[in-house]
N, C-alpha and C positions, 0 to 999 in steps of 0.2 A: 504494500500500500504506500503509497507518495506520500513524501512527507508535507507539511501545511507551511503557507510563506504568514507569516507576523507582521504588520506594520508599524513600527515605534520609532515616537521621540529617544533620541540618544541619553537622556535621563531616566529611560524604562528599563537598562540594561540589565538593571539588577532583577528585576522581573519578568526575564523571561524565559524562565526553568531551564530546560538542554538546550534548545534551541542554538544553532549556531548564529555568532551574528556577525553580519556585514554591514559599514559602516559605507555608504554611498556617498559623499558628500565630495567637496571640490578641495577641501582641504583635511589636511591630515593630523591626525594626532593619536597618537601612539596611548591605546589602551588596551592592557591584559587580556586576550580571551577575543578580539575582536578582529576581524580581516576587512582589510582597507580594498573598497571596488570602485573605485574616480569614473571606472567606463558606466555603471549606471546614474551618474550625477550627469547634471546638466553642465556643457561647455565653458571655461570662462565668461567665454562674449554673452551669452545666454545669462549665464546667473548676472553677470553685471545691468543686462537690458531690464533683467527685472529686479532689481534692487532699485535702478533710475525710476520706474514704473511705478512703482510701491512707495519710495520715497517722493514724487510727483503727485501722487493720489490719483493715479491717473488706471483707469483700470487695464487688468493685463494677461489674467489668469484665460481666457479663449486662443491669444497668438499666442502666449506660453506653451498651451499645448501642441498647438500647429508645428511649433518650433523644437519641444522636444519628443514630438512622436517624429519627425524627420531625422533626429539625431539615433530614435531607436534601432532607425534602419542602417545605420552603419556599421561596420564593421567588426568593432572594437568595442559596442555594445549589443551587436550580435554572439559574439564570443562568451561574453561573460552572464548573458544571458543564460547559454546552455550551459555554460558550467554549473547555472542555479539551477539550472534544468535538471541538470544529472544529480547533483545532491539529493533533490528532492524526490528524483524519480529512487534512488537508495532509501526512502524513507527516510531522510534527517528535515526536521523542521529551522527555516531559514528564518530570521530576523532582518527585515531589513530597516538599518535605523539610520536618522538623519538627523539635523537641527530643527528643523522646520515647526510648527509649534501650528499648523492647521492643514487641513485637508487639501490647498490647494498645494499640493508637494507633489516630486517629480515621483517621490515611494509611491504615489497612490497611482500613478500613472503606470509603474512597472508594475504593482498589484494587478492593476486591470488586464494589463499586456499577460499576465501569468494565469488570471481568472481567465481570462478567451482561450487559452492553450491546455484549460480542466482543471488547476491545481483550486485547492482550496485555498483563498485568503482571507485572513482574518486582519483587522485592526484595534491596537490597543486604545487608539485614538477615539474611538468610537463615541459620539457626543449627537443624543437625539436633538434632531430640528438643526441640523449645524449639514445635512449633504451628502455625508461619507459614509453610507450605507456599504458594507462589506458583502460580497460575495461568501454566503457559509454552507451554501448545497449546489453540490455541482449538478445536479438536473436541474436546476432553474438557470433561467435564461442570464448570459452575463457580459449582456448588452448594456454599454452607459448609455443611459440619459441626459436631456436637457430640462434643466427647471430654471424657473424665473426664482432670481432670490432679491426680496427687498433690502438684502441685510445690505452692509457699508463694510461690516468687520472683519470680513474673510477677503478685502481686496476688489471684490466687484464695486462700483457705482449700483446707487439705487434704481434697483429694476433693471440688472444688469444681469446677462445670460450665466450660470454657474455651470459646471458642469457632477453632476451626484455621478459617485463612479459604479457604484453595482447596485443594482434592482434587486430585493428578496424576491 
């Protein structure tokens, strides 16, 4: 049986039983127990466009995605892709953990890229009325949707397109 992909903030560490975990992010730091994967993090040029975006108040989270489902198709996070692949097709449970502190992160992007391909993903993140509905039965459909969110706090403008990543 495949093992199950986890989605956490980098201060879940402590709680996330065997679980292996990978550190996705664009910068490094050297923590016991953890393996460093930069190829599932978003590009320099990319994390800086949306750092300008976020710090503008300007919203960004729908070309975010445009821009790192383009980067999924490369090479180098084709690669490291299946490596997560083959762990999990071993039965080890992956962690994938970042900074990021809401849903609108590139982990929840590679969850979904993982939930389309059968695996189970879960999130530790998980916060009703907040979008990031997790994929937990793989006979249900694990198609993202589009919802209208009036919220401001996750980055979108009011009445701005959100993307919720997995339908129960």
């Amino acid at each position: 049986m495949p093992g199950k992909v986890i989605l956490a903030h980098i201060g879940q560490i402590g709680s996330l039983g065997t679980a292996e975990r990978w550190l996705i992010t664009r910068g490094y730091r050297s923590i016991p127990g953890v393996e460093y994967h930069p190829e599932l993090a978003p590009d320099p040029s990319l994390f800086r466009w949306m750092r300008e975006q976020k710090e503008k108040r300007q919203p960004w989270w729908e070309e975010y995605v445009r821009r790192f489902t383009a980067r999924m198709a490369t090479p180098a996070f084709e690669a490291a892709l299946h490596s997560l692949c083959c762990r999990l097709d071993q039965g080890r449970d992956v962690a994938l953990v970042c900074f990021c502190r809401t849903d609108q992160c590139h982990r929840y992007l590679v969850g979904q890229r993982l939930a389309a391909l059968g695996y189970v993903v879960e999130s530790m993140d998980f916060q009703p009325n907040k979008g990031n509905q997790v994929q937990t039965d793989r006979s249900t459909s694990k198609t993202p949707i589009q919802t209208q969110s009036p919220s401001t706090e996750s980055g979108t403008a009011g009445g701005g397109t959100q993307l919720r990543l997995f339908d129960w």
